[in-house]
C-alpha positions in Angstrom: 5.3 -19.1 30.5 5.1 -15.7 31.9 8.6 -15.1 31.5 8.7 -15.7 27.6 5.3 -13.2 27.7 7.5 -10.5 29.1 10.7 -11.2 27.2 8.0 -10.5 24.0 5.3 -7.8 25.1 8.0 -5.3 26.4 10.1 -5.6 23.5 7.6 -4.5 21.1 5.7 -2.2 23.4 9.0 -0.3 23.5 9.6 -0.6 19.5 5.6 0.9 19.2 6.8 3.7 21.7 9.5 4.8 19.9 7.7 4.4 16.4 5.2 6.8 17.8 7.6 9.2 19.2 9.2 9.2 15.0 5.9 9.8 14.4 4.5 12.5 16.9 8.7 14.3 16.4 8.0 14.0 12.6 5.0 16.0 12.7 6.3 18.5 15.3 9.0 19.4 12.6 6.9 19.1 9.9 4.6 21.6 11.5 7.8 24.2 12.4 9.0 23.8 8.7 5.5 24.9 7.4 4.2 27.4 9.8 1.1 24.8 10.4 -0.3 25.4 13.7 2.9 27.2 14.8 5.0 30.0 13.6 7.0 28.7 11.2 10.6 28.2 12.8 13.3 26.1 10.5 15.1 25.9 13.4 13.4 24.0 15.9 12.0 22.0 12.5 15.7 20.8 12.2 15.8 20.0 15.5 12.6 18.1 15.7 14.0 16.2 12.3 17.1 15.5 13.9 15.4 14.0 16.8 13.4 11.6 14.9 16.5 10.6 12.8 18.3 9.6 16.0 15.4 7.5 16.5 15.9 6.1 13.4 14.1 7.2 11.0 15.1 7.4 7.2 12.4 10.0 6.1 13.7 12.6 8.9 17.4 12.2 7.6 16.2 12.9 4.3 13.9 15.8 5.2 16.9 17.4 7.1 18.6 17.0 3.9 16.2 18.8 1.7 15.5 21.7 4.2 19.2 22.1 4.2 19.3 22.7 0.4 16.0 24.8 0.4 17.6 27.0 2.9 20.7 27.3 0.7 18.2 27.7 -2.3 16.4 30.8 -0.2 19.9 32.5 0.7 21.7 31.8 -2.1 19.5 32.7 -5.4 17.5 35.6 -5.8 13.7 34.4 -7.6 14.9 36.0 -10.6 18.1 33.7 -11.1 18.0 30.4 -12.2 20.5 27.5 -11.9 21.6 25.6 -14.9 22.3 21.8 -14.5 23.7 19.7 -17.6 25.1 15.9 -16.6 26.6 13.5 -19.3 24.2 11.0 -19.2 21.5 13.3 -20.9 20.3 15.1 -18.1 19.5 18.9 -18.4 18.0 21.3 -17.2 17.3 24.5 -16.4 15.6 25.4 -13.2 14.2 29.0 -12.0 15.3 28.9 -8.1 10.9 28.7 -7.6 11.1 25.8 -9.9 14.2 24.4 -7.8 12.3 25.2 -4.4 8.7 23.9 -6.1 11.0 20.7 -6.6 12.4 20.3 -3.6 8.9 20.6 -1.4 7.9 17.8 -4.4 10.8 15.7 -3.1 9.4 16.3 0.6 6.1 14.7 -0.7 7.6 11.4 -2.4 7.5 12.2 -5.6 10.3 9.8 -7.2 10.9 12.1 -10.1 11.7 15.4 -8.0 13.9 13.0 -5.4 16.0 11.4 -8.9 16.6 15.2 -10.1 18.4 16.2 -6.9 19.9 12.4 -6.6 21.4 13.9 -10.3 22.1 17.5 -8.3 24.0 16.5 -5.2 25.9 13.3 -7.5 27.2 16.1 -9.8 27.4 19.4 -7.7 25.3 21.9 -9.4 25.3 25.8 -8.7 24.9 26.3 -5.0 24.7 22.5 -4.5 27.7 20.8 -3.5 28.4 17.4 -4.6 28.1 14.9 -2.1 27.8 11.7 -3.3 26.2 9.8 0.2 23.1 12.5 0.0 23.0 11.2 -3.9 23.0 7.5 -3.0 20.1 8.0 -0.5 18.0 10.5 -2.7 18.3 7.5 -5.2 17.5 5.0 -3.0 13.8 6.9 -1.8 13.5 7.6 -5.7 13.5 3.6 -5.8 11.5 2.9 -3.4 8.8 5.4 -5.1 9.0 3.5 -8.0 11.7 4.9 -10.6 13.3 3.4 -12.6 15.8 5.4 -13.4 16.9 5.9 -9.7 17.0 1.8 -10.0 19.5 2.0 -12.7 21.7 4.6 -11.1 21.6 2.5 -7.9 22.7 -0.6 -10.4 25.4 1.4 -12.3 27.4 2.7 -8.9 27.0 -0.5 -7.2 24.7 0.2 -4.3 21.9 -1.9 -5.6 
């Protein structure tokens, strides 16, 4: 009997471990990305991201993802320009680079509208954004999972749902 005890207690004590070192990495980058608690350092927030991510977790991979194109965002496009994004399946629209970066920190947040509209970004390659259709495919996906519909069709249409 004791054996089957171990065999199951250390098992998921070690998952729980490692769930709260996602957790406690997470909110190290999270703080370094915002300048919460800490100087604000998008370097070691990568790094912290990047850390979680090789733990596993799906929300640091994507946070690594939007960082990256905010950074491009910040040294790429001056607050005055503004990139344009038309897509053939009605999709258009015109973004200020602060109404690009207000949508990306939307993204960060969950919201399943601002993750479809740079699914649409990264599928098609607008302005500064290449296209890179595996960064599209998971941007979908977490629009899914937030509830949209339209994500849920795009997932449906290139066969990844």
């Amino acid at each position: 009997m004791k054996k089957l005890y171990l065999l199951v207690v250390v098992p998921l004590f070690l998952l729980s471990s490692s769930s709260a070192e996602i957790s406690r990495l997470k909110k190290l980058a999270y703080s370094y990305e915002n300048g919460e608690g800490v100087a604000k350092n998008l370097d070691k927030a990568k790094e912290f991201y990047l850390k979680a991510a090789q733990l596993g977790s799906k929300d640091a991979k994507l946070s690594l993802t939007l960082l990256g194109l905010e950074e491009s965002v910040g040294n790429s496009v001056s607050v005055g320009n503004s990139v344009n994004i038309k897509s053939s399946n009605s999709f258009n629209i015109e973004f200020s680079a602060k109404e690009l970066k207000e949508t990306i920190n939307k993204a960060k947040k969950g919201d399943k509208e601002a993750l479809y509209t740079l699914a649409v970004v990264y599928e098609n390659g607008y302005g500064i954004v290449k296209k890179d259709r595996l960064k599209a495919i998971k941007l979908y996906k977490k629009a899914y999972e937030f509830g949209s519909i339209k994500a849920k069709k795009e997932l449906q249409i290139i066969g990844e749902l």
